[in-house]
Every structure is written in structure tokens, then in C-alpha cells.
N, C-alpha and C positions, 0 to 999 in steps of 0.2 A: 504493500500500500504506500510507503516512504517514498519509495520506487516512482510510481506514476506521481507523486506529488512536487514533486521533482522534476517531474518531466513536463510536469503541467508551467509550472515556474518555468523553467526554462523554455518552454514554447509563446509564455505569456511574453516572456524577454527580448524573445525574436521577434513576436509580432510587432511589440512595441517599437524595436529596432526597424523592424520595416517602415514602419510608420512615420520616424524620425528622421532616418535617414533617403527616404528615397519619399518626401512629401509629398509632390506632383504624381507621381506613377501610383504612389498608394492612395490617395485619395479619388483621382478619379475611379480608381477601381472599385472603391467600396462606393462614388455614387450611386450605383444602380443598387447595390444594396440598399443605401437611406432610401432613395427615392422610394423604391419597391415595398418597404417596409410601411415607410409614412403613406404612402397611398392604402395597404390595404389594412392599417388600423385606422386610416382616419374616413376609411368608408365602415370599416366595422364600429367605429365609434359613433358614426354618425347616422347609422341604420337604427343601433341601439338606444341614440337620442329619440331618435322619431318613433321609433316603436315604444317609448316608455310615456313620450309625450301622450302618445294616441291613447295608453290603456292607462293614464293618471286621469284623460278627461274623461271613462269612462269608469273609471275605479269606485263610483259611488255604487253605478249597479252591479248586482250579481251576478255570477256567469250564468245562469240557470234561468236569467230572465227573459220571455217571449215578447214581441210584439208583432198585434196582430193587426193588420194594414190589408188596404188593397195592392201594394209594390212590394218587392220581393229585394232585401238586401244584397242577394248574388246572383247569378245565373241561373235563369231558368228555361224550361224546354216551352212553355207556353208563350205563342207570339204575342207578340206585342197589340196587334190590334185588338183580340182577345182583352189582352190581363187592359187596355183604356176602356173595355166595359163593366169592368169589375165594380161594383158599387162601394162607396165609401162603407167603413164599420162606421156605427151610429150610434148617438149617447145611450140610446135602448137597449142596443146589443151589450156595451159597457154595462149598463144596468144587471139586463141579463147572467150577465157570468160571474156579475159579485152574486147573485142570491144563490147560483146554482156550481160553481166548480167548486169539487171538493177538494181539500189537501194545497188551499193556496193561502197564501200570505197576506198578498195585496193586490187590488186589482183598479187601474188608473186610467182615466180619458185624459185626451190631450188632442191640443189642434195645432197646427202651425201657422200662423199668422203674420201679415208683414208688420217690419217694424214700426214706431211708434213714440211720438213726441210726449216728452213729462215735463208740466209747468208746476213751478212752484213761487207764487210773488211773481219775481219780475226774473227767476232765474228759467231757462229752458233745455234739457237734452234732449237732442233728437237721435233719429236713429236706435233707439232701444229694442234690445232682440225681448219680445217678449214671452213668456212659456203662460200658454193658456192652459190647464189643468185641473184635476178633481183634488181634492183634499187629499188620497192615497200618495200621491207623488212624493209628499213627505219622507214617507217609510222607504219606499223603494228608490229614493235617490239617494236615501242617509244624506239628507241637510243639515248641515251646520248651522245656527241661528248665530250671530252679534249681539243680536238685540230682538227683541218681542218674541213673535210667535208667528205661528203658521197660519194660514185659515183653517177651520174647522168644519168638520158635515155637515152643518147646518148653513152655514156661508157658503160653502160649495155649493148645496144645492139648490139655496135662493137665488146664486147669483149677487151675493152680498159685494158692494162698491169697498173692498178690500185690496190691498194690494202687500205683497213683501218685494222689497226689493236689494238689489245687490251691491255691494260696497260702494264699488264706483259712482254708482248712479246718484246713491245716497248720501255720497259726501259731496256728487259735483252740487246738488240741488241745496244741501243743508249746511254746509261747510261745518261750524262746530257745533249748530243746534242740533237739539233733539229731534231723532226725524220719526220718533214714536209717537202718534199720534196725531201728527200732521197732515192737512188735506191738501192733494195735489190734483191737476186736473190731464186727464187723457182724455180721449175720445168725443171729445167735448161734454166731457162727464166729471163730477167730484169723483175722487178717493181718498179710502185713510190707510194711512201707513202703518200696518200692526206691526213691522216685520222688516230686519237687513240680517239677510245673510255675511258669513263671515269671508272674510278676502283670500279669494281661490290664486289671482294669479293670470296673466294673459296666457289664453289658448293657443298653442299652437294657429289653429282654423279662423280663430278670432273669435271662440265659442265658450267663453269663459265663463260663469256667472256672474261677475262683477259686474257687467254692465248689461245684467236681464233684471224682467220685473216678473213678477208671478200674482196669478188671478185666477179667480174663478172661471173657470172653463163656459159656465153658461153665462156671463158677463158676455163673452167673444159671442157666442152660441146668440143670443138677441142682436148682438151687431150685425153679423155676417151672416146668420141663417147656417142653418146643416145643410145645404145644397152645393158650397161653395167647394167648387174641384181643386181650388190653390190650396184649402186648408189643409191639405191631406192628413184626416184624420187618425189617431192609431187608439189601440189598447194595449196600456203596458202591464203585462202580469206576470208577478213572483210565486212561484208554488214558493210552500214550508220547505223547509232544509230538508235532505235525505229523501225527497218522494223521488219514482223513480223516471226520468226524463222524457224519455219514450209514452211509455205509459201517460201521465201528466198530457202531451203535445195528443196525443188520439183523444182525450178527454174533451180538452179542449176544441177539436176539429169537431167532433159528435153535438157537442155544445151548440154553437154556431150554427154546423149545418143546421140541427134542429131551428136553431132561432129564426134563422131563414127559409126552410121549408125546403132543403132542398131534398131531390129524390137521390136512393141508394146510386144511380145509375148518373147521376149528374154531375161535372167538375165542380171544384171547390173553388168560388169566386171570392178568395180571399187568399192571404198569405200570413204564415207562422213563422216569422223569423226569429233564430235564436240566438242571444250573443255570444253565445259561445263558435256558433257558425262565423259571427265577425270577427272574433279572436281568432278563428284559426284562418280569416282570408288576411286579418294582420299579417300572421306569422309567417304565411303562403308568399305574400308581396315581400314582408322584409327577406323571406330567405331566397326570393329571385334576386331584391335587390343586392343582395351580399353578394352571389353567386356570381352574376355576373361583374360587380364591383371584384373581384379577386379573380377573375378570368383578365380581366385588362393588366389590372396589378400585378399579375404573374411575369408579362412580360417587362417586364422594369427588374424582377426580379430575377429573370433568365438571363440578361444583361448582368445582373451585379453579380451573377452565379461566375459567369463565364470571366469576369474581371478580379476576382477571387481566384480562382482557376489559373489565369494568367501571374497574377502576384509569386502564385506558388511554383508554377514552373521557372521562372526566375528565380525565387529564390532557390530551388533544387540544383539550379546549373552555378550557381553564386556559390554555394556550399557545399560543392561535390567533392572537393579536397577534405573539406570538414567532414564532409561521410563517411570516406574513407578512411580516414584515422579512425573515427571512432569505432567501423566495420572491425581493422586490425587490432584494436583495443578490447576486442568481444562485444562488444554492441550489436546485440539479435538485427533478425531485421523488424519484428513487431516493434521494437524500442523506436526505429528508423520511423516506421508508419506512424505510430502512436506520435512522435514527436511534430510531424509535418501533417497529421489530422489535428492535432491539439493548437496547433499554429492557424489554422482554414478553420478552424471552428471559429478562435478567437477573433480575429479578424472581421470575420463576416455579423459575430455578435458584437462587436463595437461599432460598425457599420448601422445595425438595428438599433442601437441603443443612441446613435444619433438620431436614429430617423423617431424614435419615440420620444425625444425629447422633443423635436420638432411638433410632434402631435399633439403633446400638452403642451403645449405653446399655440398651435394655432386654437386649439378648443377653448384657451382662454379668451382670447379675443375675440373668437366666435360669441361666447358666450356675453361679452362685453357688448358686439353689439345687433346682438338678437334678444338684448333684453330678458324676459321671464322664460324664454325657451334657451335650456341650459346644456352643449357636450358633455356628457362623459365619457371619459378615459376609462375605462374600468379594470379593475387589477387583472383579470379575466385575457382580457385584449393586450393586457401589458405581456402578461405571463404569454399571448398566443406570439407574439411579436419578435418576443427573447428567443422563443422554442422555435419558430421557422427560421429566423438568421442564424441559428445553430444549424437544421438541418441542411443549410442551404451551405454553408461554411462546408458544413462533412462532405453532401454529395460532391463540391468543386473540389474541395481539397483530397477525393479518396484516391481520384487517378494520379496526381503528383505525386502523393504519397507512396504508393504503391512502385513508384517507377523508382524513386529515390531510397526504398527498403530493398528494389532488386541489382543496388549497384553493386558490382564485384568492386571491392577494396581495393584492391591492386589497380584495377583500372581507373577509378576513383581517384586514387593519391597522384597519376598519372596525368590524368587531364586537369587536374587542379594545377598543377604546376608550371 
């Protein structure tokens, strides 16, 4: 073991002698290494941003949660001119399935609405994303409250001139007052403020809470009518923990159909999308994007393989005299290999280790000026980083090696001189 530690030292010795003494020739060689490196952690770091960003905006719900629409979240086999006569879900169906699905949780209406101007005095924000909703939303989005409270069943289903709203919105309108209890006016209507969510953060999407208002569903429901094809209606429902998913999604469809009348023989003019379905078209999209992010990257790395590769055949014809004595001194020839893999490893790991540091360098300034959407680096990608500029080191450095473990001594001491 003393043995290889040793040999490790004295390879670390050489490398660095390479490095020092022949700066130009060694440095270009290991830039395809950096480059190679920084490209595919700072596409693996940056996949890993965005897929974290995606599942933090949707972190409040559960993976086990449905919604149930007339549009389908992924690909489906039903044409399109079809699934534009499918009929909205409607507050009655929502009704519906809260009296009758068993083994669920929570079960929520929601419309989508355009945006929407909030006056307060003489202050105005426009552009307000607003979430039209049933009291259940509550539970199944796990909201944080700042201040007040939620609406209640009873508000919900008057329709009560309530509203909560979310940080941003609430500070741009009230700067240090109290915005509990305060009447603001939308839709050419009063409201009172029972409610501010706590500060989420900018969305990647721009979908952040901070700058939404929340209301009674049938508030919208008397504005807009249930007719209107832009609101695209949905029903968001949580079965209980532990039922079993399958099961739970036929429940549901039998439901429906029932509510609607449809025959045993009839399509299903509706759609059950599951989030766990959109989790795994996350994880689908990020692991193309990776895939092909480290198909390009590869070649940057084939380059710093092959300039690795080159270092070492120089250095094998530079220290062929050195081989040879240490051949005639007993030096195996694994000692020889070991010594000139141990040198192509290191090399090509200092090459990576530049190119990592470059990485957390640019993710800082990324993250400077992209604001609330934050790179990370993560130990994971650092660890992947170190471990392919090692492998990339051994595969360049095994054929040099090899060639400089099969010199005859004699011949060796010979052309060195």
C-alpha cells in the first residue's frame, strides 16, 4: 500500500511538472477537458435548477392528486376536433362528487379567469392573476396564511364579496397598513380583505402566489356565466392517503359518467389527469434535456481526451531514458503503467476541477441575475464531474501507458541518450 502511495506522489509530481514546465502545451491540452466538463455540469446543473423550480411551484399538491377537465395534460389518441366538443365539468358535477366519492380528502372547483385590476384609495395593481375557487382549495394546496384567514363554506357558496390575497399585491396596495379588513374594489364591485398569504417567491412561469388574489368561485360564476369556453373549468380532487390509485381514478370515471348519463358503450367526454402523470412528463423532458445536453458535451470532451492522450505520449518519449533506468533498477512494468495512469488520471482531474470551479462561478451570477430562480451546483454533479475527468484521464492515459510499461530497458537507456 506505501508502495502505490508513492507512486501516487510521484505521479502527482510529474503532473504538476508538466504543468509548470511546458505551460502552453499543457494547458491547451487540458482545455477540452475544462470546457467538456463545464458544459456538461453546467447543463446538468441547470436541468436540475429547472426541474426543482417546476416541482417547488407545484410542491403544495400531492402527487396523488386528479384533475378533472375537458383537456388532457399529455398526449392523447382522441382528435382534437372531438376532445373541442367535450363539454366543460360544471359546478354541479363538483357538487356531485363531494356528496358521492368515497375515500377522498378534498374535492375543489376552480375556473380560470383573465387577469384583473385591484383599487385601493387612490393606489391600483393591475394585471392580477386571479384563482377563482371553492373553499376546499385551502386543504389541497396546503396554504400558508401571513395574516387572516381563508374563506369559509359558507362564503364559498354565497358567493360572499371576500377576497385573500398574496404578499405582493398586498403590500403594493397597503404599504404598512393593515390590509385585514380593508375594502378594495374589483370588478366594479367592493371586497374585504380577510386574508394575505405568506411570500412564496417569483415563479419561474411568473406563477407565483404573490401576486394572485383568491375568491369565491361563484363570485366569477355570476360575472362570467358557466358557458364561458376561456374559463376552462376543472375539478381538483385529493383521495385520503394510502387508497389505492387505480382503483380511486375508475371511481371517479363511474362517478361522472353516471352524472352525465353516459351509456356503457359511449366515450368519456372528459379527462382525468394525474400529477403524478406531470411529474413523470417533468422527469421525461428533463432527462431528454440532459441526454442530449451531454451528447454535445461529449464532444468537447473527446477533444480534451485526445489532448490528455497527447501530453502523455510526450511525456513517455521525454522520459524514456528515465524508464529505462528505473526498468534496470527492477521497476515491474505495472509500477511503469501505474505511474503514467496515475499521471493521465491526475491531469485530466485538474483539468475538471477547473472546469467546476468555472461552474460555480457562472451559477452564481446566474443566480444574481435571474433573481428568485436560483442554480444549483449540487454535491451530486460535483462528485459526477471529478469521476468522468478521472475516467477520461485513465481511458487517454491507458494506451501511453501501456506503451511506456512495454519498453525494453536496454533500448530505453539507449534512445535517451
Amino acid at each position: 500500500m506505501l508502495i502505490y502511495l508513492r507512486l501516487l506522489k510521484e505521479s502527482f509530481n510529474f503532473a504538476i511538472s508538466a504543468l509548470v514546465n511546458n505551460k502552453l502545451r499543457t494547458f491547451l491540452s487540458l482545455l477540452g477537458v475544462t470546457i467538456g466538463i463545464f458544459s456538461i455540469i453546467a447543463i446538468l446543473a441547470a436541468v436540475d435548477s429547472l426541474k426543482m423550480e417546476i416541482e417547488d411551484s407545484i410542491s403544495g399538491l400531492d402527487n396523488s392528486t386528479l384533475v378533472v377537465a375537458r383537456y388532457s395534460f399529455g398526449p392523447t389518441s382522441i382528435p382534437r376536433w372531438r376532445r373541442e366538443q367535450f363539454p366543460d365539468v360544471s359546478y354541479e358535477e363538483y357538487q356531485y362528487l363531494s356528496r358521492n366519492l368515497n375515500d377522498v380528502e378534498a374535492v375543489t372547483y376552480g375556473m380560470n379567469v383573465p387577469q384583473e385590476a385591484i383599487r385601493y384609495e387612490d393606489k391600483t395593481v393591475s394585471r392580477v392573476q386571479i384563482g377563482a375557487i371553492t373553499h376546499e382549495y385551502y386543504d389541497i394546496e396546503a396554504l400558508k396564511l401571513a395574516k387572516g384567514r381563508f374563506f369559509n363554506e359558507a362564503e364559498s357558496a354565497s358567493g360572499a364579496p371576500v377576497l385573500v390575497l398574496g404578499d405582493e399585491i398586498a403590500s403594493s396596495l397597503f404599504d404598512e397598513e393593515e390590509p385585514i379588513g380593508k375594502t378594495v374594489r374589483m370588478y366594479g364591485r367592493k371586497f374585504n380583505v380577510i386574508g394575505v398569504i405568506e411570500k412564496e417567491g417569483a415563479g419561474l412561469f411568473g406563477n407565483s402566489k404573490d401576486g394572485a388574489a383568491y375568491l369565491p368561485v361563484n363570485v366569477v360564476r355570476r360575472i362570467y356565466g358557466d358557458n364561458n369556453r376561456g374559463s376552462f373549468p376543472q375539478i381538483v380532487i385529493k383521495p385520503e392517503s394510502g387508497v389505492d390509485q387505480a382503483e380511486f381514478i375508475a371511481q371517479v370515471k363511474q362517478r361522472i359518467r353516471a352524472a352525465r348519463g353516459l351509456k356503457p358503450d359511449d366515450i368519456e367526454n372528459f379527462f382525468i389527469n394525474e400529477l403524478k402523470g406531470f411529474s413523470d412528463m417533468i422527469d421525461n423532458l428533463t432527462g431528454q434535456l440532459n441526454f442530449m445536453g451531454l451528447l454535445i458535451s461529449g464532444f468537447s470532451l473527446l477533444v480534451g481526451g485526445f489532448g490528455i492522450a497527447n501530453i502523455m505520449f510526450v511525456s513517455v518519449k521525454e522520459r524514456t531514458n528515465l524508464i529505462g533506468i528505473q526498468k534496470s533498477l527492477g521497476a515491474k512494468n505495472k509500477f511503469i503503467l501505474y505511474q503514467f495512469l496515475f499521471e493521465a488520471v491526475i491531469l485530466a482531474v485538474i483539468g475538471g476541477l477547473i472546469g467546476l470551479f468555472f461552474v460555480w462561478i457562472a451559477s452564481i451570477l446566474a443566480s444574481m441575475f435571474t433573481g428568485d430562480f436560483q442554480f444549483v451546483v449540487s454535491l451530486k454533479n460535483l462528485a459526477i464531474g471529478t469521476i468522468v475527468s478521472g475516467i477520461i484521464g485513465l481511458i487517454s492515459g491507458i494506451i501511453p501507458a501501456i506503451s511506456a510499461s512495454r519498453l525494453n530497458p536496454v533500448d530505453a537507456i539507449r534512445t535517451g541518450m
